[in-house]
C-alpha positions as a Markdown table, in Angstrom:
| # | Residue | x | y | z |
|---|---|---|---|---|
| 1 | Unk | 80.9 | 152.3 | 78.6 |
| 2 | Unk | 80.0 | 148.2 | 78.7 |
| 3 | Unk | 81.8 | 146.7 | 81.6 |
| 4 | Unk | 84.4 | 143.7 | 80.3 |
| 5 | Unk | 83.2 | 140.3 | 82.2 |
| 6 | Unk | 85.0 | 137.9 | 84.0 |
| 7 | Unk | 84.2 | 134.1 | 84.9 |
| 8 | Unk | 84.8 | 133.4 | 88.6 |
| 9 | Unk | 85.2 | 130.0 | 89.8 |
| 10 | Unk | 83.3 | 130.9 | 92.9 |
| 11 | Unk | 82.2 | 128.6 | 95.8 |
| 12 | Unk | 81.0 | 130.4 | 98.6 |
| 13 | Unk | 83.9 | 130.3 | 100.7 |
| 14 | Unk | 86.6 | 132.6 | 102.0 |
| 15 | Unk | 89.0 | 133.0 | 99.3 |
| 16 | Unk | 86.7 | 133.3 | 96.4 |
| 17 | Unk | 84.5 | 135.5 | 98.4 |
| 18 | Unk | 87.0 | 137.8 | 98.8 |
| 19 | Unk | 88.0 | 137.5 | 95.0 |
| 20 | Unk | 84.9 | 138.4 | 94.0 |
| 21 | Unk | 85.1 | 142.0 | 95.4 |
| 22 | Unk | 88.2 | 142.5 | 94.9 |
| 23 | Unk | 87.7 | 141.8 | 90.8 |
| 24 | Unk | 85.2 | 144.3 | 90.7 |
| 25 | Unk | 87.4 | 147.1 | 93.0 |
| 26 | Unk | 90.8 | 146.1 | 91.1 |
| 27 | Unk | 89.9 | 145.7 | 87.4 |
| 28 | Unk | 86.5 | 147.2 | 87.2 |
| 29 | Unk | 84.5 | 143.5 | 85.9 |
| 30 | Unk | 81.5 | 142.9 | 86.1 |
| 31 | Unk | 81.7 | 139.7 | 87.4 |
| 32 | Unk | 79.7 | 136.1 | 86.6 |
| 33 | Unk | 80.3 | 133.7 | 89.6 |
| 34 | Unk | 80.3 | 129.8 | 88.5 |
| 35 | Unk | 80.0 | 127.3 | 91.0 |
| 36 | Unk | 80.4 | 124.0 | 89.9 |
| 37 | Unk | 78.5 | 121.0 | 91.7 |
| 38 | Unk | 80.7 | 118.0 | 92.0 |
| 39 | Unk | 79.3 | 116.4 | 94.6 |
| 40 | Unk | 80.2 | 118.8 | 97.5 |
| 41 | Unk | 77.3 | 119.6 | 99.9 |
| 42 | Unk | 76.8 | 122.9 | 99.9 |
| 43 | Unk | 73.1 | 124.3 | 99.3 |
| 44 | Unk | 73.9 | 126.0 | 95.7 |
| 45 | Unk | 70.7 | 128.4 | 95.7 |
| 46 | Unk | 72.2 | 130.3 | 98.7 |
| 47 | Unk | 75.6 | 130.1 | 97.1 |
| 48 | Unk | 74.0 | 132.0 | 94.4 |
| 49 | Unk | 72.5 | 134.3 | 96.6 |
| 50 | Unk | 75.4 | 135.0 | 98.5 |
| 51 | Unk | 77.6 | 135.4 | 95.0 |
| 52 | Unk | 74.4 | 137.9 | 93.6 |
| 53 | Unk | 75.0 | 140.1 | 97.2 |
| 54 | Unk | 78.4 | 140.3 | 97.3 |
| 55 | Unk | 78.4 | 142.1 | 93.9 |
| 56 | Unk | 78.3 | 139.3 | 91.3 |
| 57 | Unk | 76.4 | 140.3 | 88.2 |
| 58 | Unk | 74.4 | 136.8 | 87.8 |
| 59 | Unk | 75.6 | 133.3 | 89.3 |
| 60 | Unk | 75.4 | 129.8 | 88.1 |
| 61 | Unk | 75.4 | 126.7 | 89.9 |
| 62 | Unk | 76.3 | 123.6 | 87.0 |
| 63 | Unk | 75.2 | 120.0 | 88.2 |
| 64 | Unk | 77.9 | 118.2 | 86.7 |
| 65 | Unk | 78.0 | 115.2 | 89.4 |
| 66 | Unk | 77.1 | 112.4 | 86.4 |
| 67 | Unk | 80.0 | 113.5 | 84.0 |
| 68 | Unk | 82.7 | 113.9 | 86.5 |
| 69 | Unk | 82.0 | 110.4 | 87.4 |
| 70 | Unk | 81.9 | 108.7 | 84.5 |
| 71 | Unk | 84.0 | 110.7 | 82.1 |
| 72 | Unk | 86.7 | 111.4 | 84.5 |
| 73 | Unk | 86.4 | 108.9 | 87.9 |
| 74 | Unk | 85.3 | 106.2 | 85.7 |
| 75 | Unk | 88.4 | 106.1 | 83.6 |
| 76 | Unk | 91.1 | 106.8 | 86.5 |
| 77 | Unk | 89.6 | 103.9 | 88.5 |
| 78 | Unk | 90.0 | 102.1 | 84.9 |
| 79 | Unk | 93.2 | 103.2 | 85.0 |
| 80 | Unk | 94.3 | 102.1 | 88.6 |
| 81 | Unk | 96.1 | 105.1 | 88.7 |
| 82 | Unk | 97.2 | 106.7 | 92.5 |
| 83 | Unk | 99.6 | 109.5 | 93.4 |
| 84 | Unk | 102.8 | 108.3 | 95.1 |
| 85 | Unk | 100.8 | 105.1 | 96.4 |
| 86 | Unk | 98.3 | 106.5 | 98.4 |
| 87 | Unk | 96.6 | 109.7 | 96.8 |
| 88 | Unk | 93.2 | 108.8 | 94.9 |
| 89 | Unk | 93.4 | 111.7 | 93.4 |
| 90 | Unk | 89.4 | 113.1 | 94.4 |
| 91 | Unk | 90.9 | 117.0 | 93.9 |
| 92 | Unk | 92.9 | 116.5 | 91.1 |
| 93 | Unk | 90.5 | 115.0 | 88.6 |
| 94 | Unk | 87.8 | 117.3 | 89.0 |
| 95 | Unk | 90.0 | 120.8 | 88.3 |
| 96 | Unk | 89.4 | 119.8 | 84.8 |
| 97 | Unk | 85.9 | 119.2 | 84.8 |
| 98 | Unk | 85.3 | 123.0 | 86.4 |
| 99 | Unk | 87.7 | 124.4 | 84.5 |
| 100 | Unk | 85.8 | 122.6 | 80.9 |
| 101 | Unk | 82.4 | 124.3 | 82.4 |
| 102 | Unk | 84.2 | 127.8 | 83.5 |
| 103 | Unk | 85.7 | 128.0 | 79.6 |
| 104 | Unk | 82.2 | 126.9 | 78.5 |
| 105 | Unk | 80.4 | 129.9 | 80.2 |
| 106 | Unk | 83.0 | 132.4 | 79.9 |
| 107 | Unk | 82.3 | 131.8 | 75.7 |
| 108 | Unk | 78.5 | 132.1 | 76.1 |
| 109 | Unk | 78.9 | 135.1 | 78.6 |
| 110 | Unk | 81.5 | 136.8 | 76.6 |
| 111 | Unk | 83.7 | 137.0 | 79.0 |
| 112 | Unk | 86.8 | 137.8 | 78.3 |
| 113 | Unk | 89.0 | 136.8 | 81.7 |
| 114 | Unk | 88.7 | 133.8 | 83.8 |
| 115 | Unk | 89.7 | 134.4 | 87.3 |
| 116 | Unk | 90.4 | 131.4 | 90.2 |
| 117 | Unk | 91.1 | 131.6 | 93.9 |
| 118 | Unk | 94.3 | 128.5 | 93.5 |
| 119 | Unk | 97.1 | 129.9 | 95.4 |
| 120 | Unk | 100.7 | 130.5 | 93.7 |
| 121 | Unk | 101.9 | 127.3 | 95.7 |
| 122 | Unk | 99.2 | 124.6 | 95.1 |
| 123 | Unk | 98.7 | 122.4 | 92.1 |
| 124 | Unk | 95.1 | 123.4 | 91.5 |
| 125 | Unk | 96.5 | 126.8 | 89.8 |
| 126 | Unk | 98.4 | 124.2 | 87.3 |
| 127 | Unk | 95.1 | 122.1 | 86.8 |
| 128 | Unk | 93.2 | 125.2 | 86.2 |
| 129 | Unk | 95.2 | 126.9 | 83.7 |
| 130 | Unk | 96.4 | 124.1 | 81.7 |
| 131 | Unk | 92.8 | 122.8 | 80.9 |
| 132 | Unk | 91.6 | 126.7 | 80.2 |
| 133 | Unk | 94.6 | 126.7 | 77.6 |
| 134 | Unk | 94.2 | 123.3 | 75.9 |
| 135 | Unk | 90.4 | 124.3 | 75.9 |
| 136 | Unk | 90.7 | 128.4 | 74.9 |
| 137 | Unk | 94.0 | 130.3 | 75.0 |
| 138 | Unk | 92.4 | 133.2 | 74.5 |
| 139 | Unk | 90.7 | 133.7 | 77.8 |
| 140 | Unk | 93.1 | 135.9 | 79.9 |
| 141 | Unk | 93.7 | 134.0 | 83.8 |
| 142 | Unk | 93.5 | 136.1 | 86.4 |
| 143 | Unk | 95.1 | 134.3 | 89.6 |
| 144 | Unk | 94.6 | 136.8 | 92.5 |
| 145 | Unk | 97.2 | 134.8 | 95.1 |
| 146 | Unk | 99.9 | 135.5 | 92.6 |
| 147 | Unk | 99.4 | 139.1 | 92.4 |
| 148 | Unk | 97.6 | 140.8 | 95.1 |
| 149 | Unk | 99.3 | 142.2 | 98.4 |
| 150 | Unk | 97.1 | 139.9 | 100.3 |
| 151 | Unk | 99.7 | 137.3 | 102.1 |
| 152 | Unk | 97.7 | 134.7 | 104.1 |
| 153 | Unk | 93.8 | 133.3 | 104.9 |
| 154 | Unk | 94.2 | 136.0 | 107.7 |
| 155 | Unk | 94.8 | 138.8 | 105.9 |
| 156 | Unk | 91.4 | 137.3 | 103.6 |
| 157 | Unk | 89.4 | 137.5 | 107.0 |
| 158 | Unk | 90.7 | 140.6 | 107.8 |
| 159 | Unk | 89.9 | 142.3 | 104.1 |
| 160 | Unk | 86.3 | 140.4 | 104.9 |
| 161 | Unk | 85.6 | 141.7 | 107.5 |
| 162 | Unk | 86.5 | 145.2 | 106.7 |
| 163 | Unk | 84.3 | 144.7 | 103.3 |
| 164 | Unk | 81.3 | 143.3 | 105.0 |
| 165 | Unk | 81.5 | 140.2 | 103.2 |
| 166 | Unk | 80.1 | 137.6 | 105.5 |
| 167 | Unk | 82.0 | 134.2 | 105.8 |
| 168 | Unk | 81.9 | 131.3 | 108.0 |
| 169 | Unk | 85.8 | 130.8 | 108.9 |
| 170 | Unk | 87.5 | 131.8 | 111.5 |
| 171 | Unk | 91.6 | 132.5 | 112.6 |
| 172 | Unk | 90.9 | 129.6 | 115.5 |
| 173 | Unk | 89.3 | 127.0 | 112.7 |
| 174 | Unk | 91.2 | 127.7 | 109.4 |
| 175 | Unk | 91.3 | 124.2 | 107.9 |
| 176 | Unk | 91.2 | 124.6 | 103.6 |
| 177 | Unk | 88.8 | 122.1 | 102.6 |
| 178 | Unk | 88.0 | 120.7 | 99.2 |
| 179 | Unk | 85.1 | 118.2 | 98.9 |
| 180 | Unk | 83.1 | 116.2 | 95.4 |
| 181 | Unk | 81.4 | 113.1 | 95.8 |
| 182 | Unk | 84.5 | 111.2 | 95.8 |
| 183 | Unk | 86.3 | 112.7 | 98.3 |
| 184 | Unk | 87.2 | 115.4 | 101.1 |
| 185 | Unk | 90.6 | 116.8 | 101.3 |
| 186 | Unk | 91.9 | 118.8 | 104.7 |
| 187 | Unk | 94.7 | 121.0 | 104.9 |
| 188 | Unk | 96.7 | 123.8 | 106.3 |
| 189 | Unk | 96.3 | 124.9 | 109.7 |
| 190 | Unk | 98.1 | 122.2 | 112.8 |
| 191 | Unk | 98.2 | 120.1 | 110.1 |
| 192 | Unk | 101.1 | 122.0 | 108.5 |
| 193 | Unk | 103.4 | 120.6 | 111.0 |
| 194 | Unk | 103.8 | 116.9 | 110.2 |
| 195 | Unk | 105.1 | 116.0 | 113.7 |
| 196 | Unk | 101.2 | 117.1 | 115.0 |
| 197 | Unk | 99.3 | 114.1 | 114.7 |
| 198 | Unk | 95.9 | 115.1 | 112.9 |
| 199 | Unk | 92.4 | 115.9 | 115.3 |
| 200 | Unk | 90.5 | 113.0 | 114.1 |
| 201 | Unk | 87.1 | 115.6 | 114.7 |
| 202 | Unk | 87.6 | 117.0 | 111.4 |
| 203 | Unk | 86.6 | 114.1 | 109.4 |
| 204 | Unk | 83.2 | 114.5 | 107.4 |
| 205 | Unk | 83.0 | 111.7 | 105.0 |
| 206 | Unk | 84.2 | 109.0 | 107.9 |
| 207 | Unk | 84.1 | 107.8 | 111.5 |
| 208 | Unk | 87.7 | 107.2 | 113.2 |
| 209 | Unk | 88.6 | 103.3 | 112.8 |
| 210 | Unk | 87.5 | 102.6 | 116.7 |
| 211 | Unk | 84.4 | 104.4 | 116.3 |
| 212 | Unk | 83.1 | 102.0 | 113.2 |
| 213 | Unk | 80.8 | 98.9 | 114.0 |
| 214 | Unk | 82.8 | 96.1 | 116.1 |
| 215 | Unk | 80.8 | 93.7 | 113.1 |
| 216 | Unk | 82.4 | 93.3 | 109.8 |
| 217 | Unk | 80.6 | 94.5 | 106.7 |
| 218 | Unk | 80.4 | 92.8 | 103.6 |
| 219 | Unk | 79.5 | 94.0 | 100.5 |
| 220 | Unk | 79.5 | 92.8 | 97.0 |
| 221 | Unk | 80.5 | 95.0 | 93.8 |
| 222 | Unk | 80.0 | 94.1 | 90.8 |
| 223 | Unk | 81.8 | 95.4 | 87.5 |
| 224 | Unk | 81.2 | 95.4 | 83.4 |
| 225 | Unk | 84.1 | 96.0 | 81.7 |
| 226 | Unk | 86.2 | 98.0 | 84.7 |
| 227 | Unk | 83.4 | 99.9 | 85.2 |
| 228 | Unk | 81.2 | 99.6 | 88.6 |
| 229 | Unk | 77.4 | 98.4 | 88.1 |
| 230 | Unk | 75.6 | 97.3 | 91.1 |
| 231 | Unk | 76.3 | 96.8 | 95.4 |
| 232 | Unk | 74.6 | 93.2 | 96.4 |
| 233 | Unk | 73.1 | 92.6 | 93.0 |
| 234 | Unk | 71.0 | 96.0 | 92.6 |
| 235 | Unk | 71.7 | 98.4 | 89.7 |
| 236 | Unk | 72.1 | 101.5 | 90.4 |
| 237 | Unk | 73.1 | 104.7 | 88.7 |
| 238 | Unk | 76.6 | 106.2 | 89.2 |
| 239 | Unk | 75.6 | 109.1 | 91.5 |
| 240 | Unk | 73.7 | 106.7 | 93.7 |
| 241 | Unk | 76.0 | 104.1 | 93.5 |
| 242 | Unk | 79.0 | 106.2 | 94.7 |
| 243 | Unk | 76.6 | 107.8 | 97.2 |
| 244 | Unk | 75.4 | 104.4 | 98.8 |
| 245 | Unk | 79.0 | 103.4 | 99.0 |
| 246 | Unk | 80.8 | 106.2 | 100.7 |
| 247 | Unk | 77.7 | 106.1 | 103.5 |
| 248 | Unk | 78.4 | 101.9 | 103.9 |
| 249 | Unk | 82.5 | 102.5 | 103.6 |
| 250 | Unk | 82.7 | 106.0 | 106.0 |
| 251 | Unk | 80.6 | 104.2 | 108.2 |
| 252 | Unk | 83.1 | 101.6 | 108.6 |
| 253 | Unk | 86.1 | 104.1 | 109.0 |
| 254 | Unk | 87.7 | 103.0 | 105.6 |
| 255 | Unk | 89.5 | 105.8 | 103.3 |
| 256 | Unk | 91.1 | 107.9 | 105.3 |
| 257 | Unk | 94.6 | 108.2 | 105.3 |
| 258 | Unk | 97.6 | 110.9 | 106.1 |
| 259 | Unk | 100.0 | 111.8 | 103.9 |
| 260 | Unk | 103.0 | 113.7 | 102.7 |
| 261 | Unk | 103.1 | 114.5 | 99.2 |
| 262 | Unk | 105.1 | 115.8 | 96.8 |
| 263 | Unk | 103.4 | 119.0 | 94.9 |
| 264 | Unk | 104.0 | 119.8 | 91.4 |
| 265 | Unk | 105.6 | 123.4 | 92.2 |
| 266 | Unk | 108.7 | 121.7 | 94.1 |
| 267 | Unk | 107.4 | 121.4 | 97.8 |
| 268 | Unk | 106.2 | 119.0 | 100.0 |
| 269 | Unk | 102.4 | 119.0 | 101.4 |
| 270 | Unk | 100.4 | 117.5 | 103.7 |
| 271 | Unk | 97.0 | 116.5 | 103.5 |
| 272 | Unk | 94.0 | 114.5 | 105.2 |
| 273 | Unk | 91.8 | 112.7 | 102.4 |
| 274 | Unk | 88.5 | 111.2 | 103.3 |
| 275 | Unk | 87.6 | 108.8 | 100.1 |
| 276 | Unk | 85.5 | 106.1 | 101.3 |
| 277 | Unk | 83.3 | 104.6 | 98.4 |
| 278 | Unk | 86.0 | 105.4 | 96.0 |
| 279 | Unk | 88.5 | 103.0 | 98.2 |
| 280 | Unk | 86.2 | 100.3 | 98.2 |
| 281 | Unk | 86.0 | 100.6 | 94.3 |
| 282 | Unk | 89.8 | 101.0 | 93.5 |
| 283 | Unk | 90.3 | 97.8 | 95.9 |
| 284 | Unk | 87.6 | 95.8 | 94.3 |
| 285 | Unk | 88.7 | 96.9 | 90.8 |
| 286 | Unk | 92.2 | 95.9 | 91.7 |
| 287 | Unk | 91.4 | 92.4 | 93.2 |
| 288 | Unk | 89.1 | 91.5 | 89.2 |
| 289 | Unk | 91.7 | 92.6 | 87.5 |
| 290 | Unk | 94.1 | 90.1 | 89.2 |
| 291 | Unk | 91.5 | 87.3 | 88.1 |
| 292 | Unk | 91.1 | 88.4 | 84.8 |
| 293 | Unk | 94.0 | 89.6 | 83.5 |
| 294 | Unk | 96.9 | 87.8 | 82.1 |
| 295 | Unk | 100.6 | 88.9 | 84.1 |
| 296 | Unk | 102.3 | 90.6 | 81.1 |
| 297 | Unk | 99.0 | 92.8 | 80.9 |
| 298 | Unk | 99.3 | 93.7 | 84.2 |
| 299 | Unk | 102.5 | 94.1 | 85.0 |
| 300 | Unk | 102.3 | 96.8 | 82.0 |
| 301 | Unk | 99.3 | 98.4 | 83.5 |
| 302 | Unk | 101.2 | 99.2 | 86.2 |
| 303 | Unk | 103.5 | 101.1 | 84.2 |
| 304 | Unk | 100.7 | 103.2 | 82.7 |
| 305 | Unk | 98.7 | 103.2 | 86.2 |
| 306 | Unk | 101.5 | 105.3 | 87.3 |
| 307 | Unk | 102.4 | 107.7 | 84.4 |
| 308 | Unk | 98.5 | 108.3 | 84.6 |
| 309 | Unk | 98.2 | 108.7 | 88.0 |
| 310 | Unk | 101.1 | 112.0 | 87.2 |
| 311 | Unk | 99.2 | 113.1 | 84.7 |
| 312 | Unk | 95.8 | 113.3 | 86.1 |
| 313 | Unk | 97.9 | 115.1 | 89.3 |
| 314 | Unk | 100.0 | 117.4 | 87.3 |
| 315 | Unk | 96.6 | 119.0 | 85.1 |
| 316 | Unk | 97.1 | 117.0 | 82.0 |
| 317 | Unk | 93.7 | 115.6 | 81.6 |
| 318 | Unk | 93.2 | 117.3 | 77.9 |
| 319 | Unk | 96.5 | 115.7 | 77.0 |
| 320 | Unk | 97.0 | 113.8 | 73.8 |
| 321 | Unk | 99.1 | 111.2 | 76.1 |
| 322 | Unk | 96.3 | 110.7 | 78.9 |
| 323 | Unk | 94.0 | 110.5 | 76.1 |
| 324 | Unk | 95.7 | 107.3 | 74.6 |
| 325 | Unk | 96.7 | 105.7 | 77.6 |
| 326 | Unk | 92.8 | 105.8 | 78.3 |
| 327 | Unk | 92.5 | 104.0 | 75.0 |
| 328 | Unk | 94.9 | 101.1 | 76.2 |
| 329 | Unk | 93.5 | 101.1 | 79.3 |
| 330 | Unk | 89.6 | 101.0 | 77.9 |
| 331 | Unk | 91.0 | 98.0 | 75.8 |
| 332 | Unk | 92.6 | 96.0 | 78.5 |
| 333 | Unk | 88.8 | 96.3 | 80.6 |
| 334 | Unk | 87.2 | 94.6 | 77.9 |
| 335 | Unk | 87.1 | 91.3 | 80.1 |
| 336 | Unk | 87.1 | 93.2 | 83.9 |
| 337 | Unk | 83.8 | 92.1 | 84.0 |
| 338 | Unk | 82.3 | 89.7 | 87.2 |
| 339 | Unk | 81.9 | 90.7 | 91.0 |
| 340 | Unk | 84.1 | 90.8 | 94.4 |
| 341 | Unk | 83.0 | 90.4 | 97.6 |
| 342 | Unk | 84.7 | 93.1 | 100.3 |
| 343 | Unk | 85.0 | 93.1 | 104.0 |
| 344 | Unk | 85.0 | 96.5 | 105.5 |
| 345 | Unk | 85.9 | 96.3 | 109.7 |
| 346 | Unk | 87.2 | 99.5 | 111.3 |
| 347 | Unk | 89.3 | 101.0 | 108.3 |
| 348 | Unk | 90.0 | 98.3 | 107.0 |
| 349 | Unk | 89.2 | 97.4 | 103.4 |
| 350 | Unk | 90.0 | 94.0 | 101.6 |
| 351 | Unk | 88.8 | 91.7 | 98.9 |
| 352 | Unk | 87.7 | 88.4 | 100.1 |
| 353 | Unk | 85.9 | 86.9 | 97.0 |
| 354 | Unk | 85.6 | 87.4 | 93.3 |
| 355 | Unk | 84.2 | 85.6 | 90.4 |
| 356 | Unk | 84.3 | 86.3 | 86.7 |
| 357 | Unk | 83.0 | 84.7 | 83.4 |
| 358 | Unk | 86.9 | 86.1 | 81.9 |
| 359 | Unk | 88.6 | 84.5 | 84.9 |
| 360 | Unk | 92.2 | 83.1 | 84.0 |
| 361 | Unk | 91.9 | 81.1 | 87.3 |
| 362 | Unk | 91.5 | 77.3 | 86.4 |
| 363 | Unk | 91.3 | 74.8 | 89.8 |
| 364 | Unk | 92.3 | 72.0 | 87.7 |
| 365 | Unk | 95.6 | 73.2 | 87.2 |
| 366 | Unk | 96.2 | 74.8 | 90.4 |
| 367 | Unk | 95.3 | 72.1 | 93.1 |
| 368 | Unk | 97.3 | 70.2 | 95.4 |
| 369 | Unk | 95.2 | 67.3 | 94.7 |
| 370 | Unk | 95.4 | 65.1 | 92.1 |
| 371 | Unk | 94.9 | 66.0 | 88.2 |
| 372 | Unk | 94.8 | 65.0 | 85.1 |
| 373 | Unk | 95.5 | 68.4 | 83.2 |
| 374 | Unk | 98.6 | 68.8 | 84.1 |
| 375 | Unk | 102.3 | 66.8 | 84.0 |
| 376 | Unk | 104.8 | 67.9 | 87.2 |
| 377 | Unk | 107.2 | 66.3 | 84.5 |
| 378 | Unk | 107.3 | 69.1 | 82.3 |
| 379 | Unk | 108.1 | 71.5 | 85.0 |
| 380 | Unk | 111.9 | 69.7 | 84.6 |
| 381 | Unk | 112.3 | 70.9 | 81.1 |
| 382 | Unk | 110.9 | 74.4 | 81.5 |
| 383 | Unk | 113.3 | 75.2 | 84.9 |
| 384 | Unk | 116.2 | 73.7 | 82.7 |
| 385 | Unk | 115.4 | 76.0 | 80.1 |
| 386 | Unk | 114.3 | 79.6 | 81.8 |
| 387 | Unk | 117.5 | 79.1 | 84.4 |
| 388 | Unk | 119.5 | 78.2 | 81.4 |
| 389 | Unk | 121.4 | 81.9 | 81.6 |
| 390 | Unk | 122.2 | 81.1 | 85.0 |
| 391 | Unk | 124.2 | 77.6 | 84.1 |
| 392 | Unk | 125.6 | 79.0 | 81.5 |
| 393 | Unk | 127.4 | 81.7 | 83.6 |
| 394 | Unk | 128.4 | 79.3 | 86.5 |
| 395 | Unk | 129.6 | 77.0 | 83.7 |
| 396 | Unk | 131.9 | 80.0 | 82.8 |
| 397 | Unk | 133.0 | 81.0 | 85.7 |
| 398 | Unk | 134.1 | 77.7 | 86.9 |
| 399 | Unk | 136.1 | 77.9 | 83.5 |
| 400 | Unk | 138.1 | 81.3 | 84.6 |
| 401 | Unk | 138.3 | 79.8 | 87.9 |
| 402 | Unk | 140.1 | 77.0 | 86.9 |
| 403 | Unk | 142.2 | 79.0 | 84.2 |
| 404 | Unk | 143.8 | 81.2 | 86.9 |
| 405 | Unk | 144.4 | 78.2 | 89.2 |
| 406 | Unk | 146.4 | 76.8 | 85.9 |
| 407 | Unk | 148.3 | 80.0 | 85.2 |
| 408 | Unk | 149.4 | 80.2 | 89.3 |
């Protein structure tokens, strides 16, 4: 009888490596491991190799590097949209890209089960499955965390090792990692007690601040229509662009941070993110848009930054919401065109410069010196008017006041 198939997301590591057997002993699948490149280094041929001899019955490894960046970075850095203040979200947008391509081959393969290695208390189980039901709810999910009787990352060496499935992680260096070209994520292990401060030898991405350059950096980014175009003058294309900036920005110790945050399931986490080039881009992007755009605009942005920001976190990319908030966001870029200068130095990241042909910044009006644009005199009539509410109500209430002095 013709096995049933089912679509791994696999990546080489522990847990889907471990998945992948126990697929094939639990259910009987043959089994079709996907890894999907998003920028993470890992050499993808021997990924294949290792899925194809650890029982997989063919392997794919999707380049997909240029359309998670522009279809999916591209319009969250539009967006201006950050978890809780601090999270640029480098994990979170690119569960719906893998899952898109996972549903994609599971329909040309046939397969008839999509299986993931997210664990029944992350977010990435949410992203997963929500995108693989907007995009095919007919694809069974097969979440092995949720159901099998293994309890930890230990008990996955342990089932390793007993399976002969070779693996590079150890009991003594159990970190979970997540990497793409936009950023590199650290968890578990000491760093599940927030009182431990964090070894800064795990970064990958980033020096510590003391170990970058004692010379600032400067570098100039330059944007058309909220979307990044070229470092110093030079064109380049998105993958490069990104590339060139997290080398100049790690080197310079900018991106990391260390936070708490508040998972979708109920629980706090914490987690070391690494996102150099895309700090330098969201800062830049942040400092044009305060040239360019008008205060109501902005202010309101910020309003849809942060419903966005949940969205993109929670696995609601292929939402009809997300999908018009893009819209009013794409239409509020039409002028976040020009460049900014940053400064880099030893983690630190800041905006020093911009220009635009959109700017709303006019010297004439603003300078100390003399002008002839403007009339101080007209201030008087406009403070009289916008603090009108305020007389009025001191007007009353010297009224009452003297109304209960009368009546005493």
């Amino acid at each position: 009888m013709k096995k049933e198939k089912v679509v791994l997301a696999y990546s080489g590591g522990l847990d889907t490596s471990v998945i992948l057997t126990w697929l094939k002993e639990t259910y009987g699948y043959d089994v079709i491991a996907v890894c999907v490149n998003v920028g993470q280094e890992d050499d993808f041929e021997e990924v294949k190799k290792k899925a194809l001899a650890t029982g997989a019955v063919d392997a794919y490894a999707v380049d997909v590097v240029e359309e998670f960046i522009t279809e999916y970075i591209y319009p969250t850095l539009k967006a201006g949209a950050v978890y809780e203040d601090d999270y640029l979200l480098g994990t979170s947008f690119a569960r719906p890209l893998i899952a898109k391509k996972l549903v994609e081959i599971a329909e040309k393969e046939g397969a008839v089960a999509i299986a993931h290695g997210a664990t029944g208390k992350g977010n990435d189980q949410v992203r997963f499955e929500a995108t693989i039901k907007a995009l095919n709810p007919r694809l069974k999910i097969i979440a092995p965390w949720r159901i099998w009787s293994l309890k930890s990352r230990e008990d996955c060496i342990d089932y390793a090792q007993k399976h002969n499935i070779p693996i590079t992680v150890t009991k003594n260096k159990i970190y979970s990692r997540d990497q793409n070209i936009w950023h590199i994520s650290h968890e578990g292990g000491n760093l599940e007690n927030p009182w431990n401060e964090h070894d800064e030898s795990i970064y990958m991405m980033s020096v510590a601040p003391q170990d970058a350059p004692d010379e600032p950096t400067y570098i100039e980014i330059e944007f058309e229509k909220g979307i990044p175009v070229k470092i110093n003058g030079e064109k380049y294309d998105p993958v490069t662009m990104l590339t060139i900036l997290n080398k100049i920005a790690g080197e310079n110790g900018v991106g990391t941070i260390d936070i708490i945050e508040n998972r979708l399931v109920g629980m706090k986490s914490r987690g070391i993110y690494e996102t150099p080039g895309g700090t330098v881009l969201f800062k830049a992007h942040k400092a044009l848009e305060k040239l360019t755009l008008d205060r109501d605009t902005l202010s309101f942005k910020k309003i849809v930054a942060e419903k966005y920001a949940q969205l993109v976190y929670d696995g609601l990319w292929y939402t009809p919401l997300r999908e018009a908030l893009s819209k009013f966001v794409d239409h509020t870029q039409e002028c976040v065109t020009g460049k900014v200068k940053m400064k880099l130095y030893k983690g630190n990241c800041v905006a020093v410069a911009s220009v635009s042909p959109y700017s709303l910044y006019n010297e004439e009006f603003v300078t100390f010196g003399e002008d002839d644009v403007y009339n101080q005199k007209d201030a008087e009539g406009f403070i009289n008017l916008f603090a009108l509410p305020l007389t009025i109500r001191a007007i009353m209430n010297e009224k009452k006041i003297k109304e209960e002095k009368e009546v005493i």
